[in-house]
Structure formats: C-alpha cells, structure tokens
N, C-alpha and C positions, 0 to 999 in steps of 0.2 A: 624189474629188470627190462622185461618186453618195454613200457615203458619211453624207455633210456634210448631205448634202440629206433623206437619211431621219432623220438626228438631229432636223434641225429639225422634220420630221413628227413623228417620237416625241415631241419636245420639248413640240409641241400639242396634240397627242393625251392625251397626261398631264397637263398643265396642265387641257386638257379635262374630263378621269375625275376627275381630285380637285377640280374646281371646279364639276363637275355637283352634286355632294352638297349643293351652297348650297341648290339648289332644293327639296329635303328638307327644310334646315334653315326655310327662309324657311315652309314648307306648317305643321312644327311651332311654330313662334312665333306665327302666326296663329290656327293651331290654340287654342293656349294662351290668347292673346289675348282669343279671344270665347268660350271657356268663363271665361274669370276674368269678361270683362263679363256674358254672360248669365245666368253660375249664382253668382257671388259679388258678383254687383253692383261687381267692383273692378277698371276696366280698368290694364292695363300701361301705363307712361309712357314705355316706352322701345320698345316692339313697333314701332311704324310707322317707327320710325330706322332702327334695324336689317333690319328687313326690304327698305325703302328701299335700304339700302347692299348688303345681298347682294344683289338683283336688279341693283342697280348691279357688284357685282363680276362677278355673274354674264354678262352683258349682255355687259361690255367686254372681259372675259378670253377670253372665248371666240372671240372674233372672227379671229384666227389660227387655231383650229381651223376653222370655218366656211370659210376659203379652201383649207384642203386638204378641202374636204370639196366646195369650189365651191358652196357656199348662198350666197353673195351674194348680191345683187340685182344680175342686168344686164339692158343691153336688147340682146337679140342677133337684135331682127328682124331689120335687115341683116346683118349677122356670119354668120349663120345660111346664108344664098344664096352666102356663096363658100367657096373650095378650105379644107381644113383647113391649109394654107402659109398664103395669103393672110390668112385667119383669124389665123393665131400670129401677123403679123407684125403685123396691126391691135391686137390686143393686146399684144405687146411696145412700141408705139407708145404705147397708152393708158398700161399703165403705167409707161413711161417720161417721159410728160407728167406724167397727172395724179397717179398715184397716188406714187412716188419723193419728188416735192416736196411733196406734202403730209404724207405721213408724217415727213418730216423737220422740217416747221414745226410738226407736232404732238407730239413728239416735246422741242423743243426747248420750245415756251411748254411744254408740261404738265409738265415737270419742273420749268420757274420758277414755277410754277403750285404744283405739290406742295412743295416746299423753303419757298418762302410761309407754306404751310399748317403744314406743321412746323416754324418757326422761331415762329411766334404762338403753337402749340399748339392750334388751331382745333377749336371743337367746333360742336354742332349747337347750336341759335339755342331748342330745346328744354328742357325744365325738368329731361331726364335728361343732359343735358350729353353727347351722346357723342361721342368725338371724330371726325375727317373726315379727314385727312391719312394716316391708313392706307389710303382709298376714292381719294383724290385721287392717293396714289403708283400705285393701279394703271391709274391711266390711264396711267402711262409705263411701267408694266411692260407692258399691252396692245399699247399702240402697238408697243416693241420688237419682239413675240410676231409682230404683225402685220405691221413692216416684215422680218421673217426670210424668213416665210412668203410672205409677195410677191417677195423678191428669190431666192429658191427656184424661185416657179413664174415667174419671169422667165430663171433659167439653166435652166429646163426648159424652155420656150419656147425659146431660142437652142438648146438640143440638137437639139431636134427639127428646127428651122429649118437645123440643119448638118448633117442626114441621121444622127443617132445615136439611139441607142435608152437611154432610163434603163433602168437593168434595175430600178429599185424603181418607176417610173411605172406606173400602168396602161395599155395601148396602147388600150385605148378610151377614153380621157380623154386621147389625144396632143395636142391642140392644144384 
C-alpha cells in the first residue's frame, strides 16, 4: 500500500518538473513579446493567449504537488494548540467534509465543462483564434492530480492515527 502512495507523490512530483518549464516558456514569449513591440514596432497577436493559458496550466497542474509539499493555505491557529493525534483527526474530519465532496463536484462539472469545450471546438474570443479546450481539459486532469494526492495524505493520516509508521512519510511532517 506504502507503495501506492509514493507513486502518487512521484506522480506529482513529475507532473511538477515537467510543468514547472511553462514558467520558462511563459518569461520567453513575453520576452519576445515586448521586444517585437519596442524594437519592431509589431506586437504579437497571440502572446497574451498563450501566456494567459500557461500560467493557467501552470497554476492548476501544480496544485497536487503543493499538497505534498503542504503549501496550502491553512488556518492552523487552533490546530496548532493540540496533540499531533487530535490534530490528524481534525484533519481527517476537514477533509473528509470539505475537501472529498468538493473535489468530486469539481471533478464531475469540469469534465462537463471541458467535453463542452471540445465538442464546439472553443477558441479564444481573440483575432489569433487559439483554442481553450486543451486549458479547460486540465482543469480535470488537476483536479484528478489533486483528488489522489488528498485521499493519500488522508490514508496517511488514518496510518498514523492507527499507531503505524509510512516508511516513505517524513516522521516530522506525521500529522
């Protein structure tokens, strides 16, 4: 089972490394961008699409990595004042409420959402036409990424919460 559970770290971890290079890409197009406007007088018609959309790929893809990495965003004043037990179990709780059902309504509209997009053939509303429905699929590819990565650090949680030890977990990031 341990396993199972570092695949899906590796999983994001990688999706991570290869979808970090957007930010490279996005700096070069910009780059290109305002040298075509300042030195050639000829801006790009399709630069701020695309740029747009990689920071978009970049943004949502990454988000399953960011939970094994724990950059969220929480609020752990309370959390903070009790046991590392009591703590796993107010988080098994949270995301057993909030996060499970929501990933799953997200999950469910942005695929009806993306299918949409690709059956129209959807582009940008722009004069370089670029298309959207490749940007729109990875919001259900994210989401996936991100519901793995939660129901991971949710049987990581219940491990720890039944006296065992991951041997892939860090024990300073137990609970």
């Amino acid at each position: 089972m341990f396993r199972v559970l570092r695949l899906v770290d590796w999983l994001n971890t990688g999706v991570a490394w290869v979808f970090s290079w957007a930010v490279i890409l996005m700096m070069l197009i910009t780059v290109y961008d305002v040298a075509m406007r300042y030195f050639f007088a000829s801006p790009t018609i399709w630069a701020f699409d695309i740029t747009t959309q990689l920071y978009g790929l970049h943004f949502m893809i990454l988000a399953g990595y960011a939970l094994t990495r724990k950059a969220h965003v929480s609020v752990d004043i309370v959390t903070e004042l009790l046991s590392p037990k009591v703590r796993a179990v107010v988080d098994l709780i949270g995301y057993t409420v909030f996060f499970l059902p929501f990933m799953v309504v997200l999950i469910w509209r942005s695929y009806g959402f993306a299918m949409t997009s690709w059956a129209r053939q959807e582009t940008t509303w722009g004069i370089a036409a670029i298309p959207v429905y490749p940007i729109k699929t990875v919001i259900v590819v994210a989401a996936c990424l991100l519901l793995l990565q939660g129901l991971v650090h949710m049987i990581r949680t219940i491990v720890f919460l039944a006296g065992y030890e991951d041997p892939y977990s860090d024990p300073r990031e137990a609970a």
